[in-house]
VOTIDREN-685113 format. One record per residue: residue number from 1; residue in three letters; x, y, z of N, C-alpha, C in turn. Coordinates in nm, 4 decimals. Layout:
<pts>
PT:doba:numi:n.px:n.py:n.pz:ca.px:ca.py:ca.pz:c.px:c.py:c.pz
PT:NUM:ALA:X:Y:Z:X:Y:Z:X:Y:Z
...
</pts>
This chain:
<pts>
PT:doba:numi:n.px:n.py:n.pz:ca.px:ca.py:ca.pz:c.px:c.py:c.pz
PT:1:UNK:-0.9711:-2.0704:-1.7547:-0.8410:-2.1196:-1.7101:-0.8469:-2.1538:-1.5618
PT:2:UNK:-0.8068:-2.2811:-1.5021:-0.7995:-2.2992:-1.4184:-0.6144:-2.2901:-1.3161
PT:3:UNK:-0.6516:-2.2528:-1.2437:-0.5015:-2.1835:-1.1830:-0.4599:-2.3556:-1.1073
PT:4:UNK:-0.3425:-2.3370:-1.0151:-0.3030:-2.4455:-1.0269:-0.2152:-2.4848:-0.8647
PT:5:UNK:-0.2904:-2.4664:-0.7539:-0.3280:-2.5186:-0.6356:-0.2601:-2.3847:-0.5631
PT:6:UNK:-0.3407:-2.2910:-0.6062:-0.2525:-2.1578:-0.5670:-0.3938:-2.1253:-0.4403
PT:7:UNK:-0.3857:-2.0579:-0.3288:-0.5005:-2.0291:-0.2222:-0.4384:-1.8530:-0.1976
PT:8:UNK:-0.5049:-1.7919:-0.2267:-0.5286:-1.6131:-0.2008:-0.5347:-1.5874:-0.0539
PT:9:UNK:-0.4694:-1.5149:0.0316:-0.5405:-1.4496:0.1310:-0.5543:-1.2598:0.0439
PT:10:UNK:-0.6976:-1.2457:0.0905:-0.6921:-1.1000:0.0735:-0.7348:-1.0729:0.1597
PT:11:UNK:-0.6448:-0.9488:0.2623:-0.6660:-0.8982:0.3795:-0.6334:-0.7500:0.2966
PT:12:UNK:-0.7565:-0.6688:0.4412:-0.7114:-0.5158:0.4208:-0.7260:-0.4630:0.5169
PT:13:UNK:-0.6621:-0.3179:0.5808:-0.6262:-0.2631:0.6989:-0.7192:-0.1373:0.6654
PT:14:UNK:-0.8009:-0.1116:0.7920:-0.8920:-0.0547:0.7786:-0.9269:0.0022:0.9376
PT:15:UNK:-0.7943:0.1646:0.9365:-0.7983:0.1886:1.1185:-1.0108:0.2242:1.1640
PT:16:UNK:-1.0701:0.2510:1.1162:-1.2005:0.2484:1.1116:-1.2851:0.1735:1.1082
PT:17:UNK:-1.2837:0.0944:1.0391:-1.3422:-0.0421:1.0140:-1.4334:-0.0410:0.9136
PT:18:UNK:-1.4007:0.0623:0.8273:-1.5045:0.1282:0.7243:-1.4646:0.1128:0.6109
PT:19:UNK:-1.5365:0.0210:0.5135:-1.5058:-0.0160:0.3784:-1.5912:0.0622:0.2861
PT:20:UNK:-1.5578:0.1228:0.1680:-1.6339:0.2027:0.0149:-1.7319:0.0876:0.0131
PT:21:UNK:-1.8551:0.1219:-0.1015:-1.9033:0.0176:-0.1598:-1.8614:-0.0330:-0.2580
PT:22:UNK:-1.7613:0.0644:-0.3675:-1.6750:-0.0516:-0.4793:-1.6153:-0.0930:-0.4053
PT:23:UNK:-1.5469:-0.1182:-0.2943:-1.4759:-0.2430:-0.2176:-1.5268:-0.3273:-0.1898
PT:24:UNK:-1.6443:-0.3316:-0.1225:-1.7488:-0.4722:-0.0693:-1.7825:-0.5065:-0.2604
PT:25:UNK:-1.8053:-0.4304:-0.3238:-1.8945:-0.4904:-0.4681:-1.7478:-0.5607:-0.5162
PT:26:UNK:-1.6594:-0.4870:-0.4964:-1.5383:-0.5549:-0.5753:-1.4941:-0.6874:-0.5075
PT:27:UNK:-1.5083:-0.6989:-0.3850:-1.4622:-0.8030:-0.3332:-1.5630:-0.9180:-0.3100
PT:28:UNK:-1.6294:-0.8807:-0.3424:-1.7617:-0.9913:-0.3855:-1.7136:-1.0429:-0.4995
PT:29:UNK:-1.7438:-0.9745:-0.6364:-1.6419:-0.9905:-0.7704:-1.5337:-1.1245:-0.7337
PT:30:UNK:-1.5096:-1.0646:-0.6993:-1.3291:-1.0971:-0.7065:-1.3643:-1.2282:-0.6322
PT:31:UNK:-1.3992:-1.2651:-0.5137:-1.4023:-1.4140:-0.4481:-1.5109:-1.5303:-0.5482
PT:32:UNK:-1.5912:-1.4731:-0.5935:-1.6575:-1.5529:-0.7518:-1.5809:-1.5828:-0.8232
PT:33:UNK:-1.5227:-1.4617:-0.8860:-1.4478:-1.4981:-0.9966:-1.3257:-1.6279:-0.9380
PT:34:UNK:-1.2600:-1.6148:-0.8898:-1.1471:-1.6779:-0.7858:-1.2322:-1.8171:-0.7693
PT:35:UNK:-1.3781:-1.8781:-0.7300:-1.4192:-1.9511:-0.7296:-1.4691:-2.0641:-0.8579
PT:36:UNK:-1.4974:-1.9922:-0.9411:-1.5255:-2.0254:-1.0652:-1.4098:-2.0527:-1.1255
PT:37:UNK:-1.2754:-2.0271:-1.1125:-1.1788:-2.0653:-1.1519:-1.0685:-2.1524:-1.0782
PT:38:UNK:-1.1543:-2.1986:-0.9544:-1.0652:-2.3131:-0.8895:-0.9544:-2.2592:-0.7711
PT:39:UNK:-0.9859:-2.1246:-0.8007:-0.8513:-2.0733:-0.6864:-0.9260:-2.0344:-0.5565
PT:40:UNK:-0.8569:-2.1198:-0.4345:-0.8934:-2.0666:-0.3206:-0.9286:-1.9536:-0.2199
PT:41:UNK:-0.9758:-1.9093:-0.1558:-0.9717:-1.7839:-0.1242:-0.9770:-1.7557:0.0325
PT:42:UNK:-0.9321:-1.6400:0.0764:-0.9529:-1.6691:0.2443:-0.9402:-1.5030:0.3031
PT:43:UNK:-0.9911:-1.4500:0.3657:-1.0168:-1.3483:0.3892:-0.9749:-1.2066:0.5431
PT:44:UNK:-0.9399:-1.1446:0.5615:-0.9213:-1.1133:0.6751:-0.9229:-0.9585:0.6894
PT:45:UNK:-0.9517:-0.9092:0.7451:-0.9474:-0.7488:0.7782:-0.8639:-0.7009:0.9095
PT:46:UNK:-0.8375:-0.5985:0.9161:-0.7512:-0.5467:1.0341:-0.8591:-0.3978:1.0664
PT:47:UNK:-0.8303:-0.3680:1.1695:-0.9341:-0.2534:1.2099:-0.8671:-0.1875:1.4020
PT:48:UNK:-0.8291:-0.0653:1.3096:-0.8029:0.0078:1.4800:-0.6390:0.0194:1.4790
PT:49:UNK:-0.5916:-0.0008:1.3574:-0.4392:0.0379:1.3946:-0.3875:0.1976:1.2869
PT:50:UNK:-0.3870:0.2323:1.3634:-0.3287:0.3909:1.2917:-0.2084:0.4132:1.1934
PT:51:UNK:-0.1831:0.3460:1.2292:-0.0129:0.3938:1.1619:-0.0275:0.2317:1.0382
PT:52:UNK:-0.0523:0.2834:0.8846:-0.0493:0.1522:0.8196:0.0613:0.1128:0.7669
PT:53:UNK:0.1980:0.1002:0.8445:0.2945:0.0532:0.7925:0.2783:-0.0847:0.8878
PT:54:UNK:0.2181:-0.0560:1.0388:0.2198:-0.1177:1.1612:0.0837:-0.2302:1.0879
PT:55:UNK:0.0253:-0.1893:1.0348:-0.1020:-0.3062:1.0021:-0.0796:-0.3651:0.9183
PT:56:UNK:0.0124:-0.3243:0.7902:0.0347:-0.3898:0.6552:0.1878:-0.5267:0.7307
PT:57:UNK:0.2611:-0.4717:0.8167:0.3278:-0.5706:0.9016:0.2677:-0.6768:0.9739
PT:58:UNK:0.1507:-0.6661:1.0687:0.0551:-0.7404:1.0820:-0.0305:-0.8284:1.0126
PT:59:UNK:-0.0602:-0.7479:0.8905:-0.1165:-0.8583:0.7740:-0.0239:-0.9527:0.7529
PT:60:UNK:0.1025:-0.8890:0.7683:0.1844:-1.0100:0.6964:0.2086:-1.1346:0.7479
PT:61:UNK:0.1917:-1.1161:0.9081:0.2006:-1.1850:1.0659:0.1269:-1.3034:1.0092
PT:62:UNK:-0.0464:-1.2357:1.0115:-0.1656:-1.3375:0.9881:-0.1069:-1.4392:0.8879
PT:63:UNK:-0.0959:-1.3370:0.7086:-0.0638:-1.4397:0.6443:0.0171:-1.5875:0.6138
PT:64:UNK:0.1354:-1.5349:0.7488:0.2329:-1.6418:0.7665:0.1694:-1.7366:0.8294
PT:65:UNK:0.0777:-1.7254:0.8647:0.0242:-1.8306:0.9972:-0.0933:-1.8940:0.8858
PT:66:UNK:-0.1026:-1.8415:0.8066:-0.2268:-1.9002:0.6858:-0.1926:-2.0163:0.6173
PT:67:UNK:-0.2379:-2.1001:0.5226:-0.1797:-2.2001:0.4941:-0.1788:-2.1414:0.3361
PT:68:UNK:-0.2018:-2.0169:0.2993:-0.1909:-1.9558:0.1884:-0.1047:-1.9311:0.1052
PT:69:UNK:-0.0713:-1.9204:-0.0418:0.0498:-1.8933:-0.1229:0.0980:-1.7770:-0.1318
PT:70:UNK:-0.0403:-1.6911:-0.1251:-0.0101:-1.5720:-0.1865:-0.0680:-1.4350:-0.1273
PT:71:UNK:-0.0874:-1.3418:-0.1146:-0.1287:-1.2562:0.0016:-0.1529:-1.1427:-0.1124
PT:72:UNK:-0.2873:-1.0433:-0.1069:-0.3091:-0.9790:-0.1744:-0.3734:-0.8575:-0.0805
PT:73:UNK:-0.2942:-0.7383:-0.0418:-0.3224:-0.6601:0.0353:-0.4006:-0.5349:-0.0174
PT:74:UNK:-0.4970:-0.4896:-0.0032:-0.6064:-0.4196:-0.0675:-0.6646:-0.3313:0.0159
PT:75:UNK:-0.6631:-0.1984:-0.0039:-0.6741:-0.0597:0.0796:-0.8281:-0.0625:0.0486
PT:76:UNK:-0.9478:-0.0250:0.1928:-1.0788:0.0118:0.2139:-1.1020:0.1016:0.1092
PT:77:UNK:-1.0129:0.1638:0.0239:-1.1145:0.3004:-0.0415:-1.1102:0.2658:-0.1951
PT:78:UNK:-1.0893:0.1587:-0.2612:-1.0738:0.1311:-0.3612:-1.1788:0.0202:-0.4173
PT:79:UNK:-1.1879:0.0256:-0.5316:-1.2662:-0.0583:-0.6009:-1.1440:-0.1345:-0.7195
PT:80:UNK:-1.2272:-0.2732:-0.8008:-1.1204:-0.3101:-0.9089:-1.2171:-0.3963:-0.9956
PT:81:UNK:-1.2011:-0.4240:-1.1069:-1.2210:-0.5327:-1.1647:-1.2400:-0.6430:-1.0920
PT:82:UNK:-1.3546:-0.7586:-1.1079:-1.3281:-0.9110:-1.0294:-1.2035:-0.9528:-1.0719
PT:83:UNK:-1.1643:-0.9643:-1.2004:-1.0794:-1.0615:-1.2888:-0.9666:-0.9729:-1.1998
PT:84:UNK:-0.8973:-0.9384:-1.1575:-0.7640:-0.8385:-1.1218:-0.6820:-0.9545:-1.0639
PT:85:UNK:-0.7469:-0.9935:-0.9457:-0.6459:-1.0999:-0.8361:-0.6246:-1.2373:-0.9775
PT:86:UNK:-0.7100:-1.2874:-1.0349:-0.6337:-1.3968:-1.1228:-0.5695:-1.3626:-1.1948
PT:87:UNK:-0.5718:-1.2575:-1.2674:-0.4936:-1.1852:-1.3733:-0.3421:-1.2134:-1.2897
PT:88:UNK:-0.3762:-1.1178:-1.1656:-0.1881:-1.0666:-1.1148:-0.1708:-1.2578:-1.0798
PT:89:UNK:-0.2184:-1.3352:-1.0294:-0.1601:-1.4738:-0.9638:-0.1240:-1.5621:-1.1237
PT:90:UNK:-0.1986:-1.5467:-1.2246:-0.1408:-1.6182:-1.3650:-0.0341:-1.5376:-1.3453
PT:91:UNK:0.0359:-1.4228:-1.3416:0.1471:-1.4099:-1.3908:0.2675:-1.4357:-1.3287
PT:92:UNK:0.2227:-1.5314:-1.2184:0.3102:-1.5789:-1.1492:0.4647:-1.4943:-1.1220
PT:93:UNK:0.4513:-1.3963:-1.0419:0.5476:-1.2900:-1.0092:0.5641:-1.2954:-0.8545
PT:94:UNK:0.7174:-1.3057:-0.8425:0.6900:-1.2840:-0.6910:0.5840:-1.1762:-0.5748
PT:95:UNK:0.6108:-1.0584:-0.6869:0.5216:-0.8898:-0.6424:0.4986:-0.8401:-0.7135
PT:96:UNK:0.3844:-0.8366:-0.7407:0.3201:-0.7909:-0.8544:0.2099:-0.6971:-0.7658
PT:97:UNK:0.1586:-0.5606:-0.8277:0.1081:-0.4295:-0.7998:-0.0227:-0.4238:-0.9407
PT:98:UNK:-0.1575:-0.3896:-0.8589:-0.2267:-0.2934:-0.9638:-0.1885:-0.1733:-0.9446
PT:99:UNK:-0.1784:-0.1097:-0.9933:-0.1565:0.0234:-0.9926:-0.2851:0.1692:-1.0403
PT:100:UNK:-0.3410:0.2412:-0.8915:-0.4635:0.2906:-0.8787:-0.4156:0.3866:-0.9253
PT:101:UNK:-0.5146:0.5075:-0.9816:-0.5349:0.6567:-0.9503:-0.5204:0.6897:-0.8342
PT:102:UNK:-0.4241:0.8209:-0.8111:-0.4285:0.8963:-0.6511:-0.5934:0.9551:-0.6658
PT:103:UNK:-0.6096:1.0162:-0.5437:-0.7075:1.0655:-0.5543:-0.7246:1.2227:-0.5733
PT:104:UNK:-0.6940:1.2206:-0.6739:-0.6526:1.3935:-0.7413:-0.6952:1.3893:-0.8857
PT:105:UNK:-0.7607:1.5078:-0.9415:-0.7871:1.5334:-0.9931:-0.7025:1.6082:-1.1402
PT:106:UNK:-0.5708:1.5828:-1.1234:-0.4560:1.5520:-1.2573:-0.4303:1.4219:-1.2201
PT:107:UNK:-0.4404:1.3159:-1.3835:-0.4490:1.1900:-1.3284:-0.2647:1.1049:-1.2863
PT:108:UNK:-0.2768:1.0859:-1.1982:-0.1386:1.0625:-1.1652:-0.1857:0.9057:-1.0750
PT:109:UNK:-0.0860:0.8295:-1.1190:-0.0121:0.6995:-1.0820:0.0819:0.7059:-0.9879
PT:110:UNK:0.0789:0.6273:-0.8767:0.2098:0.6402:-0.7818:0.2830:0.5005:-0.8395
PT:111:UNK:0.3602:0.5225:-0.9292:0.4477:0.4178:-0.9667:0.5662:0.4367:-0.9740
PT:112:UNK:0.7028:0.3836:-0.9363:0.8368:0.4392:-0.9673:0.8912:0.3635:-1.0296
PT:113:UNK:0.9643:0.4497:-1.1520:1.0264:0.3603:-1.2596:1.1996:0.3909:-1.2729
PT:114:UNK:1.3045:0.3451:-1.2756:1.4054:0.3933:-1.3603:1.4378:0.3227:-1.4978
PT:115:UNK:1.4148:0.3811:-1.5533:1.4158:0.3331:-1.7145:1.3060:0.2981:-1.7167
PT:116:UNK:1.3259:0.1240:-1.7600:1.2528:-0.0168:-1.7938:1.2193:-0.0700:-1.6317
PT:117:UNK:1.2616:-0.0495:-1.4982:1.2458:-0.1222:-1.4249:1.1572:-0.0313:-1.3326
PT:118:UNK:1.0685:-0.1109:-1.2610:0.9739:-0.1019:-1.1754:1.0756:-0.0468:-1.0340
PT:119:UNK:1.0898:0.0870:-0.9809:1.1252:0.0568:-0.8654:1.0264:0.0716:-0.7202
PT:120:UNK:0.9298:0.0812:-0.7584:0.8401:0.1461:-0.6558:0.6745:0.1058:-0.7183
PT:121:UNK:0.6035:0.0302:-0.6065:0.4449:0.0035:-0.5870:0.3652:0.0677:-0.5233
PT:122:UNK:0.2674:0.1143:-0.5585:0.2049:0.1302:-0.4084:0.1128:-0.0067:-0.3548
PT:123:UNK:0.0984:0.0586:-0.2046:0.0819:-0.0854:-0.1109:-0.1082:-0.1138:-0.0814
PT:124:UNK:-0.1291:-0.0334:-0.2138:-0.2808:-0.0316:-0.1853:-0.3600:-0.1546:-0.2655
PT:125:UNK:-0.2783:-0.2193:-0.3326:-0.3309:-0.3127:-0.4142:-0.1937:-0.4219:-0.4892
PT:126:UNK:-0.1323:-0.4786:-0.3501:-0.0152:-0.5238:-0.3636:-0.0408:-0.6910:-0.3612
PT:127:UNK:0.0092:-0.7625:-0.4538:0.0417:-0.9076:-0.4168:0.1595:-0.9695:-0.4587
PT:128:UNK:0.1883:-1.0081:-0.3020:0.3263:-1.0696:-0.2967:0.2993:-1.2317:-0.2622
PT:129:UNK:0.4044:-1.3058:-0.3294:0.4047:-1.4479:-0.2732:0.4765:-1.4939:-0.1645
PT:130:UNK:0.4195:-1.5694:-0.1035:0.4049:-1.6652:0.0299:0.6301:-1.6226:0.0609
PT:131:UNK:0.6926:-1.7281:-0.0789:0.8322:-1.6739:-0.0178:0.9258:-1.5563:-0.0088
PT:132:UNK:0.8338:-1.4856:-0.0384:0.9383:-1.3515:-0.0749:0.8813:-1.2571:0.1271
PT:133:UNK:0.7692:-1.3113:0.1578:0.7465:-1.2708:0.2716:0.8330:-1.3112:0.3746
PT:134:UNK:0.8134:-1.4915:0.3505:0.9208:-1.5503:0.4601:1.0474:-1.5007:0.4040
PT:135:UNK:1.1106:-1.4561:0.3663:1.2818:-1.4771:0.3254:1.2993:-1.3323:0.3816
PT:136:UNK:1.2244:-1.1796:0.3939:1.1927:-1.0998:0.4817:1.1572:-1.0799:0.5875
PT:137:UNK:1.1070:-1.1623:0.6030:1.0952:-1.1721:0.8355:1.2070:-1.1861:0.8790
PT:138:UNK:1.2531:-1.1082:0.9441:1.3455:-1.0971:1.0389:1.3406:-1.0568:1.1914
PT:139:UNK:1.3863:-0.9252:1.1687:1.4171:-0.8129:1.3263:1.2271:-0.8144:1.3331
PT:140:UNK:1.2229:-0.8338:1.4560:1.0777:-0.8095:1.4737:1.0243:-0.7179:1.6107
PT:141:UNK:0.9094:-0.6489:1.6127:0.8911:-0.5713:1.7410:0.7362:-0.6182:1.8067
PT:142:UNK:0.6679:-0.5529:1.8864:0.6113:-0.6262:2.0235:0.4797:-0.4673:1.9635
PT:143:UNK:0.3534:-0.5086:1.8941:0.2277:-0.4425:1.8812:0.1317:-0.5128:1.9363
PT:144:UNK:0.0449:-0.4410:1.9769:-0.0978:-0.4776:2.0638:-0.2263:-0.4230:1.9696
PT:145:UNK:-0.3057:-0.4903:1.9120:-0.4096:-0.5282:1.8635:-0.5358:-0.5657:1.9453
PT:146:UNK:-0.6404:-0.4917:1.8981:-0.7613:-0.5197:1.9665:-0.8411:-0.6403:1.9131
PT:147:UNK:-0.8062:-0.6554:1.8178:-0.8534:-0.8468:1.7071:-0.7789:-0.9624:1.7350
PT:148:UNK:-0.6365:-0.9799:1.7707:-0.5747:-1.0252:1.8151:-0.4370:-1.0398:1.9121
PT:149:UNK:-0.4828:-0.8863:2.0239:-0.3946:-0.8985:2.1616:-0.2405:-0.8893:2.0905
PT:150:UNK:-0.1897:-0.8788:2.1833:-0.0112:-0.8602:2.1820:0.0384:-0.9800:2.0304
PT:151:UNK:0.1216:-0.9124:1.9803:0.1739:-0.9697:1.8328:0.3479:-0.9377:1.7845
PT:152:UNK:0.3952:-1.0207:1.8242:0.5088:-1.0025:1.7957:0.5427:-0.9835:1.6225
PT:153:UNK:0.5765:-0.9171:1.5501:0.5820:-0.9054:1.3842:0.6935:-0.8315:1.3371
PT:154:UNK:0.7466:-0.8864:1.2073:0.8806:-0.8469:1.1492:0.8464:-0.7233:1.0617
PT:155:UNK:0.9837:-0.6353:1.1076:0.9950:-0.5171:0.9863:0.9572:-0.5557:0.8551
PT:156:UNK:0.8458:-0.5592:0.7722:0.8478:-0.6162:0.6464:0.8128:-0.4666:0.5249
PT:157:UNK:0.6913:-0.4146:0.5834:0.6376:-0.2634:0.5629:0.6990:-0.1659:0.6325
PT:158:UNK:0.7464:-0.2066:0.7380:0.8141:-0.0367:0.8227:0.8435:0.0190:0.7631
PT:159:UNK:0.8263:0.1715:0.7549:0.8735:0.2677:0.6448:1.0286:0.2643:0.7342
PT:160:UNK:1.1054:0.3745:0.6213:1.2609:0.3956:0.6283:1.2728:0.5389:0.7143
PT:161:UNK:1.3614:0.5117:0.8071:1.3885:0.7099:0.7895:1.5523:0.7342:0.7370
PT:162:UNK:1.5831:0.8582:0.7241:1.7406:0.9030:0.6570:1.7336:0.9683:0.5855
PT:163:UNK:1.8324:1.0374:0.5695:1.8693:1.1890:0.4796:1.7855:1.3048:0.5073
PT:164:UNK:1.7357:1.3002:0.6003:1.6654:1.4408:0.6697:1.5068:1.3785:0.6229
PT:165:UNK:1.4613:1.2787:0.5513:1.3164:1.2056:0.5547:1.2732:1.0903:0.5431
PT:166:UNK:1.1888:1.0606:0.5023:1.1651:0.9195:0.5177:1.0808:0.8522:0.4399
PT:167:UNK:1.1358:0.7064:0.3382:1.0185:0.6458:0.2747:0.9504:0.5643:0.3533
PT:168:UNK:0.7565:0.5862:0.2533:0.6636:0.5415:0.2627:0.6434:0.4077:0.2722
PT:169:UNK:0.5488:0.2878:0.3381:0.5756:0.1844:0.3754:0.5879:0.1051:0.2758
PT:170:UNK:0.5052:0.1231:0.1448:0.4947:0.0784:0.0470:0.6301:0.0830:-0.0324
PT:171:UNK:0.6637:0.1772:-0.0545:0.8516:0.1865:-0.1280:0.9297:0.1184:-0.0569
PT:172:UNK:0.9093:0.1374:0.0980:1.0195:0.0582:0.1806:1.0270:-0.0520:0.1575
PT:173:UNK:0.9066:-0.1332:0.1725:0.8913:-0.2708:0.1525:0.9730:-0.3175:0.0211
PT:174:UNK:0.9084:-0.2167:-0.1270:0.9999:-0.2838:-0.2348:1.1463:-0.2401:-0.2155
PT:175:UNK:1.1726:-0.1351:-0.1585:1.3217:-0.1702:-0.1315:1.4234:-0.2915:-0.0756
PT:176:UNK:1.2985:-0.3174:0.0424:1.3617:-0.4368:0.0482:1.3472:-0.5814:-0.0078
PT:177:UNK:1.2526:-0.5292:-0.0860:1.2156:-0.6580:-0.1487:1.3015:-0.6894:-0.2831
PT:178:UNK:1.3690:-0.5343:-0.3370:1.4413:-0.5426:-0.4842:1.5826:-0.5563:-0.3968
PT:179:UNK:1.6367:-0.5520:-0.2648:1.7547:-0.5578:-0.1905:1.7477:-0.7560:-0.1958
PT:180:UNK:1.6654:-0.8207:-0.1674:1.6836:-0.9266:-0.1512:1.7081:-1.0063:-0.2762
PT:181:UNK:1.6682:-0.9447:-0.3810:1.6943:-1.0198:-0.5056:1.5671:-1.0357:-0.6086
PT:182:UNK:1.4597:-0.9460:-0.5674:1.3343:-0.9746:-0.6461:1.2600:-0.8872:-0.7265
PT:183:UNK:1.2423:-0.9088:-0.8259:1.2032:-0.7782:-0.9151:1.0628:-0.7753:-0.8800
PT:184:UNK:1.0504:-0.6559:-0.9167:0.8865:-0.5409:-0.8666:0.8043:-0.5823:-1.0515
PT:185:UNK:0.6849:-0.6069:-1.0269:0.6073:-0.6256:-1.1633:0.4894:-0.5736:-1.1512
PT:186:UNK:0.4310:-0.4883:-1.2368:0.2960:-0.4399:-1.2769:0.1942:-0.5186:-1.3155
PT:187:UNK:0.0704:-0.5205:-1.2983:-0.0134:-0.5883:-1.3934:-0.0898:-0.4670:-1.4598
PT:188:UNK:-0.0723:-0.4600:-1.5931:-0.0996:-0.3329:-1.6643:-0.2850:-0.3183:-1.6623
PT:189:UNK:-0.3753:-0.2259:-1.7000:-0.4843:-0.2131:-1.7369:-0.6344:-0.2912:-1.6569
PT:190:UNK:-0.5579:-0.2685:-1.5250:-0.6730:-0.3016:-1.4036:-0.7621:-0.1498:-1.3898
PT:191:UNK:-0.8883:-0.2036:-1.4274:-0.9851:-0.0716:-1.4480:-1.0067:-0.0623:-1.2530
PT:192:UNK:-0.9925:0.0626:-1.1658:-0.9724:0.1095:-1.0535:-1.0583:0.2293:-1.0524
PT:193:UNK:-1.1425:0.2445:-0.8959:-1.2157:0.3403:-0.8357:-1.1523:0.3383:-0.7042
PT:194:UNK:-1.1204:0.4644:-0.6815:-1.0266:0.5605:-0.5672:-1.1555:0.6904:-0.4993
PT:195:UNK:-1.1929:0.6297:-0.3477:-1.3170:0.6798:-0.3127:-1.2657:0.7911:-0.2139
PT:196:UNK:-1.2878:0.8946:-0.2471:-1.2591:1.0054:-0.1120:-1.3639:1.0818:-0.0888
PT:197:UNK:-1.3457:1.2224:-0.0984:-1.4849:1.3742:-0.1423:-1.5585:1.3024:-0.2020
PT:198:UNK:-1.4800:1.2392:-0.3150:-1.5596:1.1978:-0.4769:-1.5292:1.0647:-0.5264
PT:199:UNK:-1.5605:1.0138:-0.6245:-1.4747:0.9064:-0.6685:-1.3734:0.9014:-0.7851
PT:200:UNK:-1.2299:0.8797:-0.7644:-1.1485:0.9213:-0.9261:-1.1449:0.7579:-1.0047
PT:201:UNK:-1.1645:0.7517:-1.0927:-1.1417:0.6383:-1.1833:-0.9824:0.6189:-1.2628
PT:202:UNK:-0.9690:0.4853:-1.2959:-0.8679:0.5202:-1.4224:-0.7907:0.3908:-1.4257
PT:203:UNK:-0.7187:0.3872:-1.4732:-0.6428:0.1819:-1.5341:-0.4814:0.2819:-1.5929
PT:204:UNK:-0.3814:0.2223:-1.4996:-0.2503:0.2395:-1.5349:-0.2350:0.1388:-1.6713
PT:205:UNK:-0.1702:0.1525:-1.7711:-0.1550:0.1033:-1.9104:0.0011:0.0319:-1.9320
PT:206:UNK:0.0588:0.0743:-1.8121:0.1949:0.0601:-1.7740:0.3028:0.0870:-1.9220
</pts>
């Protein structure tokens, strides 16, 4: 199947600069496969920012400035299937999530559901399209980067604070992303390696 003038950025934030080897093997995968099927691809890493609500905001910076559709944000400690990124871009979803194993040993999914509906992704293997980013830039603040110097960038990931705590950048984001009008989507049965001590395996079935 050939996709249909769609161009990928996959960027990942990496305060170390230190990628697994199912990440380099997977992302090898994955830019073949993506090639062999006509879809563009374009690449970028972040390295040296601590706080990853502040880098996954930054990715988003780059991507706007990309001439890209679609932005596929992908955490250093993970591995995936090649086929994963065409899988989630055929299903043409504004935000669409693989969904990994934590890295624990009872197998648990960070996914939030009420009922039937998706309310919560995690931001480790997230792709969102090109407009659901722009229609979220807004209020923006003033970060300094050692890859690219002073960067002005919009709340898009900032986590939340209130009620005595605070959500994670990844929930925040779909909060505001299900606040603007856009539903949260899974792509079910992406086979995933989660690298820490050890390595945990496993494919959400959704």
């Amino acid at each position: 199947m050939r996709m249909g003038g769609e161009r990928l950025l996959i960027c990942s934030p990496s305060f170390s600069g230190d990628f697994c080897a199912p990440y380099v093997e997977s992302l090898v995968g994955t830019i073949k496969d993506c090639q062999q099927h006509g879809i563009l691809t374009a690449y970028k890493s972040l390295n040296g920012i601590h706080w990853i609500d502040i880098a996954r905001d930054i990715l988003c910076h780059i991507f706007l400035k990309s001439d890209c559709t679609h932005m596929l944000q992908v955490d250093s400690d993970l591995g995936w299937q090649p086929d994963a990124a065409r899988l989630m871009l055929a299903a043409n979803k504004p935000v669409i999530g693989g969904v990994y194993p934590i890295r624990a040993d009872v197998p648990t999914f960070p996914i939030k559901r009420s009922g039937d509906t998706i309310t919560g992704l995690p931001g480790g293997f997230l792709m969102v399209r090109r407009d659901v980013i722009e229609r979220l830039t807004g209020e923006t603040y003033k970060v300094n980067t050692l890859q690219f110097g002073p960067l002005e960038v919009s709340a898009i990931f900032t986590r939340e604070f209130g009620n005595g705590g605070y959500v994670g950048e990844d929930y925040a984001f779909c909060n505001r992303a299900m606040a603007a009008g856009y539903e949260l989507s899974v792509c079910p049965g992406i086979k995933f390696s989660h690298t820490g001590p050890k390595t945990w395996r496993g494919a959400y079935e959704g």
